[in-house]
C-alpha positions as CSV (number, residue, x, y, z in Angstrom):
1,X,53.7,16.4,5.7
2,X,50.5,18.7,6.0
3,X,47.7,17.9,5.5
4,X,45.7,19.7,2.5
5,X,42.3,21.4,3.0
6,X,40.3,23.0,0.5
7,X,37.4,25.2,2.0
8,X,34.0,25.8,0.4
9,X,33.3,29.7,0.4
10,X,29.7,30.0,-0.7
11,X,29.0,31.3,2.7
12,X,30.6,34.4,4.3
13,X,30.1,32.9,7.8
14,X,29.7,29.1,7.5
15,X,31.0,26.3,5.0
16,X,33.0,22.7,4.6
17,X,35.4,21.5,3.6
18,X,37.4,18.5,2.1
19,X,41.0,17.1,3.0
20,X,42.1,17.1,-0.6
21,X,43.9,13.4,-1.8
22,X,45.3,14.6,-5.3
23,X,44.7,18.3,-6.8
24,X,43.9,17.2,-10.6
25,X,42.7,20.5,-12.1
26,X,42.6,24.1,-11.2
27,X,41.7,26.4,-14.4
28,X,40.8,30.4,-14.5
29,X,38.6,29.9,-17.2
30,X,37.2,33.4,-19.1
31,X,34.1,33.0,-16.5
32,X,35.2,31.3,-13.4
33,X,37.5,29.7,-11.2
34,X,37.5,25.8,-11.6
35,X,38.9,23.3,-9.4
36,X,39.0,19.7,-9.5
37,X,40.3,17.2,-6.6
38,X,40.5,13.9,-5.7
39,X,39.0,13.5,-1.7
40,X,39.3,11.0,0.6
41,X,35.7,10.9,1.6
42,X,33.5,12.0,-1.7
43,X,35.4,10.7,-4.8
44,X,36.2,13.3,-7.2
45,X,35.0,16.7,-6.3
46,X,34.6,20.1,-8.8
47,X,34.1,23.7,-7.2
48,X,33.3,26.8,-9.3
49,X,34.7,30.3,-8.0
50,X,34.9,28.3,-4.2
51,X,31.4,26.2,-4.2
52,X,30.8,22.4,-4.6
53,X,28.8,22.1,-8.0
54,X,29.1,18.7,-7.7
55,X,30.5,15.0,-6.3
56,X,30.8,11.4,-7.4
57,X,29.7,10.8,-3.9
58,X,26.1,12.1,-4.5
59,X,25.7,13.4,-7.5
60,X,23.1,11.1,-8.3
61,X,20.9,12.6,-5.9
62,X,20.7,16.1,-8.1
63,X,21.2,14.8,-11.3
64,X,18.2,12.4,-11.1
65,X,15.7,14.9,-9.1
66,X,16.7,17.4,-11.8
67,X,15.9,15.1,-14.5
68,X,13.9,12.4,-14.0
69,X,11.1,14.8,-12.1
70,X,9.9,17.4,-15.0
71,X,10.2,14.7,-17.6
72,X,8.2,12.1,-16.1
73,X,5.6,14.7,-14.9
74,X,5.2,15.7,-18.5
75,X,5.0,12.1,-19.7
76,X,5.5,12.7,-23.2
77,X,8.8,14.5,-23.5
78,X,10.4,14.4,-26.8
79,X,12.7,17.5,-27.1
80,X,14.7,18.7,-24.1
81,X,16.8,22.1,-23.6
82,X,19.1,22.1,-20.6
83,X,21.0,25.1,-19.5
84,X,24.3,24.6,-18.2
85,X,24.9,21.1,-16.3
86,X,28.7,21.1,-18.2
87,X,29.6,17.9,-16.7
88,X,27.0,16.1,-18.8
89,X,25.1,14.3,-15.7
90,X,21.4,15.7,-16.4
91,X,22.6,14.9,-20.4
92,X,23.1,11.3,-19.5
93,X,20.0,11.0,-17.3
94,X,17.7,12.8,-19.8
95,X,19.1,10.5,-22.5
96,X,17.8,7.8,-20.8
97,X,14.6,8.4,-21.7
98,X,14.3,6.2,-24.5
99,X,11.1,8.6,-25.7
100,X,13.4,12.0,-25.8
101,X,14.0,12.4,-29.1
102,X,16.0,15.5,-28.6
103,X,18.3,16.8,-26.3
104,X,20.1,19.9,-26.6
105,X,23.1,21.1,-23.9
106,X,24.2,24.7,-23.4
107,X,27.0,25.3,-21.8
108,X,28.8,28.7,-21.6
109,X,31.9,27.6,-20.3
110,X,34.3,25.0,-22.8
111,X,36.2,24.6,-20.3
112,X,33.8,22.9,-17.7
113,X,33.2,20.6,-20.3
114,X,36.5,19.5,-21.2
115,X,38.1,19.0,-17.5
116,X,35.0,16.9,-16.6
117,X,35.7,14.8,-19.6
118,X,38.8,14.2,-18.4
119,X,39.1,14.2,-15.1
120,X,35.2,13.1,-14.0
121,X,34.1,11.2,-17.0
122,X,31.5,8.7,-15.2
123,X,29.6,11.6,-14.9
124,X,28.4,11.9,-18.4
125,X,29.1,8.5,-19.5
126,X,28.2,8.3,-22.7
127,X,26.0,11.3,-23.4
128,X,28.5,13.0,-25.4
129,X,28.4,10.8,-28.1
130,X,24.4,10.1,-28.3
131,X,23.2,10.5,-31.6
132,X,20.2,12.0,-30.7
133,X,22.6,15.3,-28.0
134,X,23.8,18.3,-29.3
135,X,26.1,19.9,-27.1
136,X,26.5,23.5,-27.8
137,X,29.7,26.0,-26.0
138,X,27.3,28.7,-26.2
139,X,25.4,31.3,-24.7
140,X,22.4,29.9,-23.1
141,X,20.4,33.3,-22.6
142,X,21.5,34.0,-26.6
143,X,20.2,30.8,-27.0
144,X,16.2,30.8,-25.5
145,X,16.3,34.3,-27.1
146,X,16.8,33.1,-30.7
147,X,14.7,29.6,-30.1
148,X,11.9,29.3,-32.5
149,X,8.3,29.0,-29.8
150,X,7.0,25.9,-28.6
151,X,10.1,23.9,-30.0
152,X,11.2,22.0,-26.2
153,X,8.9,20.6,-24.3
154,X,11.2,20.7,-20.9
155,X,14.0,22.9,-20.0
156,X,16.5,21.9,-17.2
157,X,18.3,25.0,-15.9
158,X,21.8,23.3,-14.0
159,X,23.4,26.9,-13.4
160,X,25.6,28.3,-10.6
161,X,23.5,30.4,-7.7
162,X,22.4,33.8,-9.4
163,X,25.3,35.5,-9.0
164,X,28.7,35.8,-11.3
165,X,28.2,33.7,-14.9
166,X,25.0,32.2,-13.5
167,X,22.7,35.4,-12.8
168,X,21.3,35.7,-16.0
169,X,19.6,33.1,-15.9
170,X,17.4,34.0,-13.0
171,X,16.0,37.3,-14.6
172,X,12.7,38.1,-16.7
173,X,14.0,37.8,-20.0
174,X,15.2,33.9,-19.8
175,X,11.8,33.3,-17.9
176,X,10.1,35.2,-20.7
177,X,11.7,33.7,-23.2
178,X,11.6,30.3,-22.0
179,X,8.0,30.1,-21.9
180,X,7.8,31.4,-25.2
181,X,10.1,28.5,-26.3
182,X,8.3,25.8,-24.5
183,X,5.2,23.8,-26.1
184,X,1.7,24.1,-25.0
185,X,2.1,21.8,-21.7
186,X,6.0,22.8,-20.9
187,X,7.9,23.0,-17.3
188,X,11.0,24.6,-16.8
189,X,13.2,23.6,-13.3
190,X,16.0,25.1,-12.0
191,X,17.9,25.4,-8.6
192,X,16.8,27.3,-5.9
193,X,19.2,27.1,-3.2
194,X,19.2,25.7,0.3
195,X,16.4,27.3,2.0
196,X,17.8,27.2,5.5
197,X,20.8,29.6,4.1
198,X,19.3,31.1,0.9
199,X,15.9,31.7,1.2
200,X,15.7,34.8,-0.7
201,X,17.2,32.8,-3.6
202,X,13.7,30.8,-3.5
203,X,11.8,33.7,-3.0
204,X,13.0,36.3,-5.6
205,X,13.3,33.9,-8.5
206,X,9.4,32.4,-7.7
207,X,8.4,36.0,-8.0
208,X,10.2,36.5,-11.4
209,X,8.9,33.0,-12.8
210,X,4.9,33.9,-11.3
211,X,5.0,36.3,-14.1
212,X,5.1,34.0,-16.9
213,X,3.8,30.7,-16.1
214,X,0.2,30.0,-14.2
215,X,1.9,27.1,-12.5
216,X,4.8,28.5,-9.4
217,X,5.9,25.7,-7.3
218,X,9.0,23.9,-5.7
219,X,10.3,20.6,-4.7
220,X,13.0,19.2,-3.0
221,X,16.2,17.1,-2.7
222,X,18.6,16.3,-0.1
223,X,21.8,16.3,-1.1
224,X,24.7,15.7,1.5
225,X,27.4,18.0,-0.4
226,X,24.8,21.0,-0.8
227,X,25.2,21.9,3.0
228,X,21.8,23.5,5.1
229,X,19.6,20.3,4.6
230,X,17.1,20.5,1.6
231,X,17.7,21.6,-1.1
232,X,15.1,23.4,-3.5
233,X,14.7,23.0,-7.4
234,X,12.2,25.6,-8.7
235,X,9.1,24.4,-10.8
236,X,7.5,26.5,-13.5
237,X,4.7,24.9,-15.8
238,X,2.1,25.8,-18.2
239,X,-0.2,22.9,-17.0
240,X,-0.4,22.6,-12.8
241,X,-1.3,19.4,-13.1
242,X,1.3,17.8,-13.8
243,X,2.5,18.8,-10.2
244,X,-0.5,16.1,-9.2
245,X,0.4,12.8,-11.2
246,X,-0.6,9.8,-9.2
247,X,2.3,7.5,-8.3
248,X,1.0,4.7,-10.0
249,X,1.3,6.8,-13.3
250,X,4.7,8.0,-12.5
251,X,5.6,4.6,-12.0
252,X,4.1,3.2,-15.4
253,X,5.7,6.1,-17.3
254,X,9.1,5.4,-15.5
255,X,9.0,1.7,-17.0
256,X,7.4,3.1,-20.6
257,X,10.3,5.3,-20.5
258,X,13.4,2.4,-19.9
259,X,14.3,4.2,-16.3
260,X,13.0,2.1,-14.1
261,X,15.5,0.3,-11.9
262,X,18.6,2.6,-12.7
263,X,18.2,5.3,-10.2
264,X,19.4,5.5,-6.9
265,X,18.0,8.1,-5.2
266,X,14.3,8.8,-7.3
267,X,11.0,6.4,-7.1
268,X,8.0,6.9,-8.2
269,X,7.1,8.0,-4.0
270,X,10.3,10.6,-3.7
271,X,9.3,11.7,-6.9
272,X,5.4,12.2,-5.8
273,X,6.3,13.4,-2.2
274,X,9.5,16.0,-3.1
275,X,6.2,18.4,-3.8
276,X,5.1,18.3,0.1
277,X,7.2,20.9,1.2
278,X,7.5,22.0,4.4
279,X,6.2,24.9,5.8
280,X,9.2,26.9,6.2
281,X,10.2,26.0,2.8
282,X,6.5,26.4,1.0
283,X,6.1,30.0,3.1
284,X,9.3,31.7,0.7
285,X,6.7,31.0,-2.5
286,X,4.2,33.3,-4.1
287,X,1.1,33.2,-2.3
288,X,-2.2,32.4,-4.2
């Protein structure tokens, strides 16, 4: 028997790849290619046109830096907007917040949403049925365009790199209209990219968000499946400093908010020290 290999091709030149246990899904949805396996090393795996977009392996790592960062930054996070993230992790990490009051999921693709369900459902746990989630099969740029001003306090952008179904929302209208949406101390993350293989990803995107919000900064996350070392997750706020909360703050908030204890990958010091970049990260970001 041969063995079966499914290779990442996110990269022309350079990649992974995963000796595939079980094929369980593979779907040409009406905006992408989808793929779900079983591996032998990382649990259930899902790939979107050819990259990893996530792993039960690590998927912790992303999901709770994504999360867990811009909401206990703000500190008083009652309505959330997230963009994307179809497998309902950031949903099931924002819901437990016990102060959100609010959390509202755009997804473009149905599909992503109903093989994860199905074929991943730790992921989002849950979430789905939270009283207090409204999960949309929508447009997410129609979405930030038609939302009434100051009505989220964070948005949490979980898209694809800025190319095919995901490059819309890296251009000047969804910034735009994303800080028109958020309230009077809002932040907005997204990811960035791997520095080490897609700088330009950091660099262009910091230059379209410096337009629109005073407050342009990055931190990071290392997760294994997201190859080329750290990983970036873009930071745009109205209020820089919440990019300066002391630990012990963090740390109180996390407890006020019911999430101390259930993470795996964030503390209060990851959460505090993500925003020390390096310098070969920190020199791809506006200047001034």
């Amino acid at each position: 028997m041969t063995d079966s290999w499914v290779n990442e091709t996110l990269y022309e030149a350079w990649g992974q790849r995963f000796k595939v246990k079980r094929e369980l899904a593979r779907v040409q949805s009406d905006f992408q290619d989808i793929m779900i396996f079983e591996s032998y090393t990382h649990g259930r795996v899902m790939l979107l046109d050819g990259a990893v977009q996530i792993t039960e392996a690590d998927e912790f790592v992303y999901q709770e830096m994504l999360t867990h960062v811009p909401l206990l930054a703000h500190g008083d996070a009652k309505r959330v907007l997230i963009i994307g993230a179809g497998d309902g992790g950031v949903l099931k990490r924002v819901l437990q917040h016990r102060n959100v009051e609010r959390a509202v999921m755009v997804e473009i693709d149905g599909e992503v949403i109903r093989l994860c369900k199905e074929h991943m459902p730790g992921i989002g746990g849950d979430a789905w049925t939270d009283p207090r989630a409204e999960v949309l099969v929508a447009d997410g740029i129609d979405y930030v365009r038609r939302a009434e001003p100051g009505s989220f306090d964070v948005v949490i952008v979980d898209s694809t790199d800025p190319i095919g179904v995901g490059e819309v929302l890296f251009t000047d209208e969804f910034y735009a209209n994303t800080a028109r949406l958020l309230s009077e101390r809002g932040v907005i993350v997204n990811q960035c990219g791997v520095p080490a293989m897609q700088a330009e990803e950091l660099a262009e995107t910091s230059l379209r968000r410096q337009k629109f919000f005073p407050d342009i900064w990055a931190y990071v996350a290392a997760v294994p499946t997201y190859v080329g070392g750290l990983m970036t997750l873009g930071w745009s706020a109205k209020d820089a400093s919440m990019r300066h909360v002391p630990v012990e703050t963090i740390q109180a908030r996390a407890e006020a908010a019911g999430i101390a204890g259930l993470t795996r990958f964030w503390t209060p010091h990851i959460h505090t020290g993500a925003f020390h970049l390096p310098p070969y990260i920190a020199e791809h970001l506006p200047k001034g």
